[in-house]
C-alpha distance (Angstrom), angle and dihedral (degrees) to the residues before:
residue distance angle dihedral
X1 . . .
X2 4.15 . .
X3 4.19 110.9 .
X4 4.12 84.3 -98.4
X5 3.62 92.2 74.4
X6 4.48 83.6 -107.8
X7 3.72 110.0 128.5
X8 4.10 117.8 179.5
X9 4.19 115.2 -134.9
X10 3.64 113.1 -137.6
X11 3.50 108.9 -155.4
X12 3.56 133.0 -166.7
X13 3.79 90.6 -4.3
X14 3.65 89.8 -72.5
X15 4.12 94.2 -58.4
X16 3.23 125.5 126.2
X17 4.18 109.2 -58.6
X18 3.22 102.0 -144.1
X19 4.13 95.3 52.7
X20 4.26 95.9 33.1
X21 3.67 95.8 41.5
X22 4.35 104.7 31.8
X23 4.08 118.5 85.2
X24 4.37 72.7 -118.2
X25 3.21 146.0 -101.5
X26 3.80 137.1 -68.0
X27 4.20 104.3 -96.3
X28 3.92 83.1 -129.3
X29 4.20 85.7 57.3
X30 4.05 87.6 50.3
X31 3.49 96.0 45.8
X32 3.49 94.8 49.7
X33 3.85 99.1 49.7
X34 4.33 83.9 34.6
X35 4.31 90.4 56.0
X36 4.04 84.5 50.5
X37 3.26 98.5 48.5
X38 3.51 86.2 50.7
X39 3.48 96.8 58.0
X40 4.04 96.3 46.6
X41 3.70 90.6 41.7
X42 4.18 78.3 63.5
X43 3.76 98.5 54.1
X44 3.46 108.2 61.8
X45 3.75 83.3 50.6
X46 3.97 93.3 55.2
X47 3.79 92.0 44.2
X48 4.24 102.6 51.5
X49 3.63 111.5 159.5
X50 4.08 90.8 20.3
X51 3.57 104.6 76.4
X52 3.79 111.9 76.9
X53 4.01 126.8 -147.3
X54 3.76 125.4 -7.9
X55 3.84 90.9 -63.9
X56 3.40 112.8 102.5
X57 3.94 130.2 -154.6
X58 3.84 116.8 -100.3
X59 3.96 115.4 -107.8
X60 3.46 116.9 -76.2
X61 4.07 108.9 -98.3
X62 3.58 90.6 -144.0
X63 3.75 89.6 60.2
X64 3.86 88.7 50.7
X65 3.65 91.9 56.7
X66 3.58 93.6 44.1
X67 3.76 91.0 51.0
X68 4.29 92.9 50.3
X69 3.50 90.7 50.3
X70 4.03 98.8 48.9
X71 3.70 89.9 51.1
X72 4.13 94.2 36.3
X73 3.73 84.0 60.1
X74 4.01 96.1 44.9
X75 4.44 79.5 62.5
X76 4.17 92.6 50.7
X77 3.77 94.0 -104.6
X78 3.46 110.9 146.4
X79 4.15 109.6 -153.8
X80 3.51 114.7 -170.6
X81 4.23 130.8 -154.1
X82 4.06 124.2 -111.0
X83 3.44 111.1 -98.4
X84 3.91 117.4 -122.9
X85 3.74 94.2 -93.1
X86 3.71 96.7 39.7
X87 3.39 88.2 53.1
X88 3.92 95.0 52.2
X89 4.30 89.4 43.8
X90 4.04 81.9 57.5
X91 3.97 94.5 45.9
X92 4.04 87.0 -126.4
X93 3.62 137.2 125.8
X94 4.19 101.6 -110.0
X95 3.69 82.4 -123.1
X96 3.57 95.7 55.9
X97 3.11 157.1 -146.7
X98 3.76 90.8 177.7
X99 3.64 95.4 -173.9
X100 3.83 133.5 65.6
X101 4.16 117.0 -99.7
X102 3.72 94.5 -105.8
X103 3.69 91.0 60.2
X104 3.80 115.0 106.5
X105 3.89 113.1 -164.5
């Protein structure tokens, strides 16, 4: 507690909140952000001397989608792709991505 009456919280000893402080997450949740992490841990790696600054580019959204659909598999769903003329009702590529640029998952 500072003189002001302000006090700072440190939670989780100053790891990440949501995995020092939570009862945990489902292994399937882990694995899923662990396999992405995975795959953007790789690209700065593969791009040396591109990447500019200490700001890195966000994850690919391909790699995302990719990623969801291995481990949606691994549980027995079945996902299945827009047809042609789905895809041109929607306004999207039947590949994807289904959302506009600006939109951060």
């Amino acid at each position: 507690m500072f003189p002001n009456g302000n006090a700072i919280f440190l939670l989780a000893e100053g790891r990440l909140v949501n995995l020092g402080c939570a009862t945990g997450h489902p292994s399937f949740v882990m694995s899923n952000s662990f396999a992405n992490q995975t795959l953007a841990a790789d690209r700065p790696v593969g791009q040396q001397g591109q990447l500019h600054g200490r700001r890195l580019p966000p994850c690919r959204r391909s790699w995302t989608r990719k990623v969801a659909r291995l481990h949606l598999e691994k549980i027995g769903v079945k996902l299945t792709t827009l047809t042609q003329e789905q895809a041109d009702y929607l306004g999207v590529p039947v590949d994807g991505p289904f959302k506009p640029e600006h939109y951060r998952y």
